[in-house]
RODO-2510 file (C-alpha; in nm, 4 decimals, decimal comma):
residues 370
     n   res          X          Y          Z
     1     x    -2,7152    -0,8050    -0,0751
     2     x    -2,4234    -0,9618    -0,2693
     3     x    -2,0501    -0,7918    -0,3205
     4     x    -2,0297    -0,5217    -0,5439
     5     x    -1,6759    -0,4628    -0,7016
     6     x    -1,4666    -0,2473    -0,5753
     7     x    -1,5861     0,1116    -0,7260
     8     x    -1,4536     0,1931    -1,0876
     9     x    -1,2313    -0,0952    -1,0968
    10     x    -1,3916    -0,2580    -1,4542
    11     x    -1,2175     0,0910    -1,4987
    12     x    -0,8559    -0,0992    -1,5175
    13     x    -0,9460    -0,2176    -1,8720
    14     x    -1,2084     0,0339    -1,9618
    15     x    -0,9664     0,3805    -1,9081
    16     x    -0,7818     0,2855    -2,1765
    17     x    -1,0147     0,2212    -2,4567
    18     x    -0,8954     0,1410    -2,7932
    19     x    -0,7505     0,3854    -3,0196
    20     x    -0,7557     0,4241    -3,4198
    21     x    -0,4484     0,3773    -3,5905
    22     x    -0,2068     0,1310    -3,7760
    23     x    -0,4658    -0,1907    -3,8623
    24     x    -0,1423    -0,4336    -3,8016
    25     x    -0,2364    -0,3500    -3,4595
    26     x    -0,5431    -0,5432    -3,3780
    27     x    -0,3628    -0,8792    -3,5260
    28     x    -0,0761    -0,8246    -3,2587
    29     x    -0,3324    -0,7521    -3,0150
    30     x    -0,5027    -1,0434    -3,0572
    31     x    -0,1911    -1,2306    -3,0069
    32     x    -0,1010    -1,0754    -2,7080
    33     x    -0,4519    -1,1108    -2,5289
    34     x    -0,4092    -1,4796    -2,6163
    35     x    -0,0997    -1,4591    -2,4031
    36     x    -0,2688    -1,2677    -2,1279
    37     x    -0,5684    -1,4804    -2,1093
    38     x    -0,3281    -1,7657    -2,0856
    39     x    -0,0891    -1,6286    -1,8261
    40     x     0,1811    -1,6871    -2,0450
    41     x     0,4399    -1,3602    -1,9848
    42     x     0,7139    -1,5481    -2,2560
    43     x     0,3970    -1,5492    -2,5204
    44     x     0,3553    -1,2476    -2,4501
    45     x     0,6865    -1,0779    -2,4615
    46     x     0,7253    -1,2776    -2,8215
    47     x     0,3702    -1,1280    -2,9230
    48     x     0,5400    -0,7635    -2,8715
    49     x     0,8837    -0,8812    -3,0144
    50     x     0,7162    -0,9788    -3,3103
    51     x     0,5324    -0,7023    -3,3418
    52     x     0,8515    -0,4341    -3,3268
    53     x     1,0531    -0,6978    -3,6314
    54     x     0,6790    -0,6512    -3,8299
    55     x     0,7127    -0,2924    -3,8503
    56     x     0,5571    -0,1326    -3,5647
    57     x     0,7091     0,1277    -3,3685
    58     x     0,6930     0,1318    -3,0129
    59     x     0,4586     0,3807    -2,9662
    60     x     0,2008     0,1726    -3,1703
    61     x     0,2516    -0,1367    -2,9806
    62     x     0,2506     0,0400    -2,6372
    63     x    -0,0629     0,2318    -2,7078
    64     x    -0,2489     0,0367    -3,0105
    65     x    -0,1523    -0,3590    -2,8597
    66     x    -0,0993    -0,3053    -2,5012
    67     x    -0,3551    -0,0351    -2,4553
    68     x    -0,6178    -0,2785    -2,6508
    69     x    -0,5438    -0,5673    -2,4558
    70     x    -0,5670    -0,3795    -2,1140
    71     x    -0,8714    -0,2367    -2,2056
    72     x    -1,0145    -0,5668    -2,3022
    73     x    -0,9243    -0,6807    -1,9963
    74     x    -1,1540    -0,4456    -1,8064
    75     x    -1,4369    -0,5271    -2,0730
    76     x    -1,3876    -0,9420    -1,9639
    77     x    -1,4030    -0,8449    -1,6170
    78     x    -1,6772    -0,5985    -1,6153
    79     x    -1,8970    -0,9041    -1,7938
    80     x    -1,8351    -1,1744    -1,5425
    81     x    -1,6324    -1,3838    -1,7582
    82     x    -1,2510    -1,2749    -1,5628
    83     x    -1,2307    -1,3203    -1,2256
    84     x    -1,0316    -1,0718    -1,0664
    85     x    -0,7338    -1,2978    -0,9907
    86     x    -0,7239    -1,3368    -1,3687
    87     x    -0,7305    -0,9502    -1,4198
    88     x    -0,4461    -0,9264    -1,1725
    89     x    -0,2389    -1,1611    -1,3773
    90     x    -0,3262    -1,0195    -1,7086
    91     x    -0,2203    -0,6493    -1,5910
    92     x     0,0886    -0,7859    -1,4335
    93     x     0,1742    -0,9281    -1,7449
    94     x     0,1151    -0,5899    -1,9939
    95     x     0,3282    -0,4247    -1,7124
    96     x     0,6289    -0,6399    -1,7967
    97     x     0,5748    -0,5975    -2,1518
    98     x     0,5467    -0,2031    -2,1205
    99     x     0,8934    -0,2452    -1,9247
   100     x     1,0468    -0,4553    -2,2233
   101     x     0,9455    -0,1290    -2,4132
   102     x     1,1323     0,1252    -2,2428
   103     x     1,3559     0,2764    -2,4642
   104     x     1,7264     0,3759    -2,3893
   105     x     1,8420     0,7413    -2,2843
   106     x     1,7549     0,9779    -2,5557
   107     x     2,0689     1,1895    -2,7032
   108     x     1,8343     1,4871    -2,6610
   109     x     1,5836     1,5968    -2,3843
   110     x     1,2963     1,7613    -2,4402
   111     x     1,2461     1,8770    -2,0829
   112     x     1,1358     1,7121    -1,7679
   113     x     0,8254     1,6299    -1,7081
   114     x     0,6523     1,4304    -1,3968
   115     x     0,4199     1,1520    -1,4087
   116     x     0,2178     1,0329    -1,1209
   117     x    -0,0964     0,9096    -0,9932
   118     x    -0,3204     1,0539    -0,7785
   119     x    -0,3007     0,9679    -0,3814
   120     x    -0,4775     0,6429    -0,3402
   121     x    -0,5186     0,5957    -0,6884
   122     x    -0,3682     0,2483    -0,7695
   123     x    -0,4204     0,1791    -1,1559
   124     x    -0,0751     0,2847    -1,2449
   125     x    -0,0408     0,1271    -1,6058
   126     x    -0,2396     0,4605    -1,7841
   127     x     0,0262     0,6664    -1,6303
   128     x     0,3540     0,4234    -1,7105
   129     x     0,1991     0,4502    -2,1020
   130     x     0,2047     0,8002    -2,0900
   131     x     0,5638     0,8014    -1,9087
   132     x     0,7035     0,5335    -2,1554
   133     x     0,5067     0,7135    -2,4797
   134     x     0,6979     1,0418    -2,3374
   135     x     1,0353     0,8820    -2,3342
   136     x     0,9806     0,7469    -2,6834
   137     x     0,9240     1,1140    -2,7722
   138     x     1,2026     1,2407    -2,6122
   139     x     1,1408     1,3773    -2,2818
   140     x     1,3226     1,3172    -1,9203
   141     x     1,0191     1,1268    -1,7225
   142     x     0,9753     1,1541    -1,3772
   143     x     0,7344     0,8300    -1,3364
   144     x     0,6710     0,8406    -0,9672
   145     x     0,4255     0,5579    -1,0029
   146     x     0,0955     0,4627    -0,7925
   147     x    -0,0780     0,6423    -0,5022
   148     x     0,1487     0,9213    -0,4544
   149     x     0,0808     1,1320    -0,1165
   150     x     0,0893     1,5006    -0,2595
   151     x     0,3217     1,6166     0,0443
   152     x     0,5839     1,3548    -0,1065
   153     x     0,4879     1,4953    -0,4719
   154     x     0,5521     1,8410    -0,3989
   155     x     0,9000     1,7513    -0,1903
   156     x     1,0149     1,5495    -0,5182
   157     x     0,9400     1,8725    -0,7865
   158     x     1,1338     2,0737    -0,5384
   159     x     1,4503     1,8387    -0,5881
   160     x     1,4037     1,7639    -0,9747
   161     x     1,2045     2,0143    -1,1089
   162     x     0,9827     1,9487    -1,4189
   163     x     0,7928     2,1927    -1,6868
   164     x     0,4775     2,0330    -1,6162
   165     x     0,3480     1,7462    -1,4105
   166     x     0,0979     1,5054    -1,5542
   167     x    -0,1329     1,3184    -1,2997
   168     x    -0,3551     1,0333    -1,3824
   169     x    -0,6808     0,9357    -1,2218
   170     x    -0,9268     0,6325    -1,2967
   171     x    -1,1564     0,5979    -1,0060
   172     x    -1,3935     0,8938    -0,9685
   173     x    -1,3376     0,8899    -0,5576
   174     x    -1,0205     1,0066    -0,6444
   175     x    -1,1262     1,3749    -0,7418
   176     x    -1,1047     1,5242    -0,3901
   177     x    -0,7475     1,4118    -0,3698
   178     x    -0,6598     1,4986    -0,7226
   179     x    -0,8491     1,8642    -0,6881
   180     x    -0,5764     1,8605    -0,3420
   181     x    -0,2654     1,7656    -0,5886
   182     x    -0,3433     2,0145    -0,8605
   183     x    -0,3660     2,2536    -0,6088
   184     x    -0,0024     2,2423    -0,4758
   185     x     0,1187     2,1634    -0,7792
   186     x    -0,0082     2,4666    -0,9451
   187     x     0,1011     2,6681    -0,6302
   188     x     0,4743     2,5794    -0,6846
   189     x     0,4365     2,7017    -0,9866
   190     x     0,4492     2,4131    -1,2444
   191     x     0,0947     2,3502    -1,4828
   192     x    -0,0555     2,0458    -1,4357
   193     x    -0,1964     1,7933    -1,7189
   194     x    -0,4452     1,5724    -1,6140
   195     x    -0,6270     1,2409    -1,7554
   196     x    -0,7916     0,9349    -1,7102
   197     x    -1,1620     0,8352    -1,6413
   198     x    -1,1977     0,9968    -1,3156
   199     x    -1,2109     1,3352    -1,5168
   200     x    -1,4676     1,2635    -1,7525
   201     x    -1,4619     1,1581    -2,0743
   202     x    -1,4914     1,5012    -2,1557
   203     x    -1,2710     1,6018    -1,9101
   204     x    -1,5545     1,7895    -1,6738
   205     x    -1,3829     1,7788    -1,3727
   206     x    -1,0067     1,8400    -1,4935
   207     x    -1,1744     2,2024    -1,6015
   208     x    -1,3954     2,2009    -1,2583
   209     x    -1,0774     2,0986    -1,0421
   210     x    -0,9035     2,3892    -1,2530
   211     x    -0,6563     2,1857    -1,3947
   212     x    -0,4094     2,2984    -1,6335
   213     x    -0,4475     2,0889    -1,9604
   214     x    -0,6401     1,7822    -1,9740
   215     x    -0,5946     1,5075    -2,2241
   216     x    -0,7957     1,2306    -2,3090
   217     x    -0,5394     0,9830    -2,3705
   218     x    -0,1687     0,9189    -2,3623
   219     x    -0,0944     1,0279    -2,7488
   220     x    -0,2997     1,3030    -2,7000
   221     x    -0,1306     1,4143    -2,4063
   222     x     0,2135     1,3716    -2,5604
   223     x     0,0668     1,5688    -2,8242
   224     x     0,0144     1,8521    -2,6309
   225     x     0,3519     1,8959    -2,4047
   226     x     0,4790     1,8432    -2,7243
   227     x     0,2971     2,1382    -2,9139
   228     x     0,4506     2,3984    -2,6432
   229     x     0,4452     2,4957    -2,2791
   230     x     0,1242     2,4361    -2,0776
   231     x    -0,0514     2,7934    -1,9845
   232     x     0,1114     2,9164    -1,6698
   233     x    -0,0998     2,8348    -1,3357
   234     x    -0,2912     3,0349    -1,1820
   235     x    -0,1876     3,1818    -0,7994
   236     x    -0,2241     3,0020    -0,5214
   237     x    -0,5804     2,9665    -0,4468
   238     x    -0,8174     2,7620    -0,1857
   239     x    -1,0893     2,4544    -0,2862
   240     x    -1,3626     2,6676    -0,2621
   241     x    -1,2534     2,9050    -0,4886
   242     x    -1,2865     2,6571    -0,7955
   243     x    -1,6009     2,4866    -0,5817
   244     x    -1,7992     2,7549    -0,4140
   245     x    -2,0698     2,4852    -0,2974
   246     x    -1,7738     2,3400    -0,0392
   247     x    -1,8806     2,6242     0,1753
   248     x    -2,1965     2,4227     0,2930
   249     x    -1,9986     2,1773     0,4224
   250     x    -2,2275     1,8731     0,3349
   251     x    -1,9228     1,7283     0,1547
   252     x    -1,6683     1,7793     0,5300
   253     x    -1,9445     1,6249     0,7225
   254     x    -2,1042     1,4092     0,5363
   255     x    -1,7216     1,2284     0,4767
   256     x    -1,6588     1,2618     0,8374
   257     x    -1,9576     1,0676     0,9401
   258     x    -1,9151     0,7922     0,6628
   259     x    -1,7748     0,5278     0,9121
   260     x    -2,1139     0,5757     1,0824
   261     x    -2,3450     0,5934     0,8202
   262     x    -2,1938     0,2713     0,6863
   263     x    -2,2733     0,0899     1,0169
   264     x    -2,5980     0,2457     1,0771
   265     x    -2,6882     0,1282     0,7844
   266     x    -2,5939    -0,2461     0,7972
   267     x    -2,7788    -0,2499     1,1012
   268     x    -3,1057    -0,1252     0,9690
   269     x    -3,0631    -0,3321     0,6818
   270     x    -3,0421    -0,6615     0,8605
   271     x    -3,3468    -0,5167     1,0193
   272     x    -3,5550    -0,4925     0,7037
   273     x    -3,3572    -0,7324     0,5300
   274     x    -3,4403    -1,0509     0,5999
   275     x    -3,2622    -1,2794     0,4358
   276     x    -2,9438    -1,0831     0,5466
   277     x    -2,9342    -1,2095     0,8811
   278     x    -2,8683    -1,5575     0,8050
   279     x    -2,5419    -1,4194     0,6029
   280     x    -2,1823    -1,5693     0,8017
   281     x    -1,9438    -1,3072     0,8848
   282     x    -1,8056    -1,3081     0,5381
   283     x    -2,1125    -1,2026     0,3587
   284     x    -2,1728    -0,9280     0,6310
   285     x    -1,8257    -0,7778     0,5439
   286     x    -1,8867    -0,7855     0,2076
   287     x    -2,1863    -0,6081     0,2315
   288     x    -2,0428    -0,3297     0,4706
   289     x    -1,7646    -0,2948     0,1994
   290     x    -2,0396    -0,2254    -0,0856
   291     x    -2,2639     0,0340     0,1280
   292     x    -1,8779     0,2058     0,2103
   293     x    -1,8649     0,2561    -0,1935
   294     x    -2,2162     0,3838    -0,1970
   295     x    -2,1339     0,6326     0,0076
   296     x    -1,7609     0,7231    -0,1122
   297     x    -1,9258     0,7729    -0,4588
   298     x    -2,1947     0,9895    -0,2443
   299     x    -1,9674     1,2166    -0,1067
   300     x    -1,7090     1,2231    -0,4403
   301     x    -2,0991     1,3477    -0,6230
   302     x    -2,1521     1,6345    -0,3237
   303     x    -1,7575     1,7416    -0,3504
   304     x    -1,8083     1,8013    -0,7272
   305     x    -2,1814     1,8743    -0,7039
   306     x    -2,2652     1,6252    -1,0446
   307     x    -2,5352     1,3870    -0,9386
   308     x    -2,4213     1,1973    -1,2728
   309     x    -2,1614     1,0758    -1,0959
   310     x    -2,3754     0,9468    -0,8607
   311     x    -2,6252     0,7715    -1,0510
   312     x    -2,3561     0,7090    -1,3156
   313     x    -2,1823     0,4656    -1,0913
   314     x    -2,5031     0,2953    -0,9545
   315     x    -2,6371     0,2174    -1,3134
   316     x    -2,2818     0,0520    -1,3837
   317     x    -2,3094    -0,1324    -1,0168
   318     x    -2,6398    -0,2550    -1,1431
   319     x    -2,4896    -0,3856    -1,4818
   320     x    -2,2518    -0,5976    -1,2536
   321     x    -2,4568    -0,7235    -1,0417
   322     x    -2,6925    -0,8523    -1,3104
   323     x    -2,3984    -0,9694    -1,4884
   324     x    -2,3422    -1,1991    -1,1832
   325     x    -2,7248    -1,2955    -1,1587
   326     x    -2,8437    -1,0535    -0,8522
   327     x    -3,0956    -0,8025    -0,9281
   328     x    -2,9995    -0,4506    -0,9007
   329     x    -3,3057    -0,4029    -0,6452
   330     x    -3,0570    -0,4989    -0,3887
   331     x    -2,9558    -0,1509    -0,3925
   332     x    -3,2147     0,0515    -0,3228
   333     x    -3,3294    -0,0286     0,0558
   334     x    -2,9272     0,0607     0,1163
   335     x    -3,0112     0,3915    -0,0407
   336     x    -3,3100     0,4611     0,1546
   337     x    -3,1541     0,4003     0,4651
   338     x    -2,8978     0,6487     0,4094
   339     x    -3,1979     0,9257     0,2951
   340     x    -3,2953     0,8705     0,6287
   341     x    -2,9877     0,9415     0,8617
   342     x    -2,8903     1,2721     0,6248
   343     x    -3,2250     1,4478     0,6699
   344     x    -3,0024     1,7461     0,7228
   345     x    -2,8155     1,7228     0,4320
   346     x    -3,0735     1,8694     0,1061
   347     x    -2,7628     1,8135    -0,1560
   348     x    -2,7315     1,4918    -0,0116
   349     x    -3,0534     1,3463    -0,0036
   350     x    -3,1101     1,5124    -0,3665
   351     x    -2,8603     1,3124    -0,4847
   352     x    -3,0104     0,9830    -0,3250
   353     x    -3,3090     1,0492    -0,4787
   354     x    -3,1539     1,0721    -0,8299
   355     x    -2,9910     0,7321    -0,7461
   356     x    -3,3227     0,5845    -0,6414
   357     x    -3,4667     0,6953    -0,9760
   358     x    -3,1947     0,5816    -1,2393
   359     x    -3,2155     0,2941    -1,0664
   360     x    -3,5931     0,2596    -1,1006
   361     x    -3,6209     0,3452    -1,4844
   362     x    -3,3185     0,1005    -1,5609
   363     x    -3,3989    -0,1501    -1,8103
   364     x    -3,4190    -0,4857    -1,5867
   365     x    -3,2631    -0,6730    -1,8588
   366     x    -2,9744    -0,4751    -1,9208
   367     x    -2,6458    -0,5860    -1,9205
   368     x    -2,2708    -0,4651    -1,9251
   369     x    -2,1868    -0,4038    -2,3170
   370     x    -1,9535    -0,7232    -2,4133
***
């Protein structure tokens, strides 16, 4: 079994896909992914510059040039052909553009708002668009950044105060700690937008985490703060009373036992696995840290009971791998191991057995969309 990337993150690019608007854009986006492919921050500032004495305004270049590039960037990586140094770099890069961006004080505030991502949820750029595209518009941002502990969230509305706090999400794992944010957010009384992959395109799980407002991009989302106040929150309230299923505590124990299910499982697999005892201590990490994603994304699928989810990121994991040449068969004796040591678990093994399936009827030629 080879390394599979790190869950969600062709999700960097891919959470911000493009948007339709003014056509100058794509021109200036092509310059600027030129500059990001490159590594060339001065290119790229110019590409931007350039942009702004064309005619642009901000919020077009932030949204229609940035948001392009970043989201090409994801696309690159997802298809083998960006390693993920070159990602790094790349995203760096449209980070120091955004900040070249930022506009001055406005003479007028709209209100405060707060902008944040999740706890443990590092892909801050989605959330710095929206907290830049708010300034443009207006507003007094609170931009508190990546993987924000919601103790330390809560603490900071209670010194600032906001009208609404917007959190952003890309990686699907996330939703148990975002469900835990909206939560106390909501029970200070301030509405909470959400957005960003790890809701849905459709925005499911912002309505199944009982978020709020959701919105599926940063114009949008502007949009809406900006069309009136978000509908007050509901009362303080408990997980299970937006997720009923919590109460069979497959998702609690299932988590708790996730250090040992991961090395249960790399020892059985070396056992019917052959070639995976000749790997050196690298490989064997690496394929610990893939069978820990299988099961994160496991026990994200039994906390929001959506076995798409589940087989949703398995089908993309097999798109990698076959971008990278390995055959996405490597998965499923991983998966049958772990049918085996929940036996007591029916939600869990159900979804297992989903996985095993999309997995089977997958096309063996397919391939990550370029």
């Amino acid at each position: 079994m080879t390394s599979i990337p790190a869950p969600g993150h062709h999700r960097v690019g891919a959470r911000l896909a493009p948007v339709p608007g003014d056509e100058r854009a794509a021109t200036w986006a092509a310059g600027l992914w030129n500059a990001v492919r490159a590594a060339d921050e001065h290119a790229a500032l110019d590409a931007v510059t350039d942009a702004l004495a064309a005619g642009l305004d901000a919020e077009t270049v932030l949204l229609e040039v940035v948001g392009a590039v970043q989201h090409k960037v994801g696309v690159e990586w997802a298809a083998n052909r960006m390693s993920v140094a070159d990602e790094h770099a790349a995203t760096a890069i449209n980070e120091r553009v955004v900040s070249s961006l930022s506009p001055g004080r406005p003479a007028a505030s709209l209100g405060r708002v707060t902008v944040a991502c999740v706890d443990r949820e590092w892909h801050a750029l989605p959330a710095r668009l929206l907290a830049e595209t708010l300034r443009l518009r207006g507003w007094q941002v609170g931009y508190l950044g990546a993987q924000v502990p919601t103790a330390h969230l809560i603490s900071h509305l209670h010194r600032t105060g906001a009208r609404a706090v917007c959190l952003s999400g890309s990686l699907s794992t996330r939703l148990p700690a975002s469900h835990a944010a909206i939560t106390a957010v909501q029970a200070t009384g301030v509405p909470v937008m959400v957005g960003g992959l790890a809701f849905g395109p459709d925005g499911r799980y912002a309505r199944l985490l009982g978020a709020d407002a959701w919105a599926p991009d940063a114009r949008s989302a502007a949009d809406r703060l900006g069309a009136g106040p978000l509908p007050r929150p509901r009362p303080p309230h408990q997980a299970t009373d937006d997720l009923p299923h919590l109460a069979d505590q497959e998702f609690t124990l299932v988590r708790q036992s996730a250090r040992t299910l991961v090395r249960e499982t790399c020892r059985r697999l070396e056992a019917r696995v052959a070639a995976l005892r000749d790997y050196d201590e690298a490989q064997r990490e690496r394929t610990a840290e893939d069978i820990a994603h299988i099961v994160e994304f496991l026990t994200t699928a039994l906390y929001v009971d959506d076995s798409e989810l589940f087989t949703g990121f398995l089908t993309w994991t097999g798109e990698i791998l076959a971008a990278r040449g390995v055959p996405a068969g490597v998965l499923l004796p991983s998966l049958e191991l772990l049918d085996e040591q929940l036996r007591d678990f029916p939600r869990a093994r159900a979804l297992l057995r989903e996985g095993r399936a999309a997995l089977a009827s997958r096309p063996r030629t397919a391939g990550p969309t370029p």
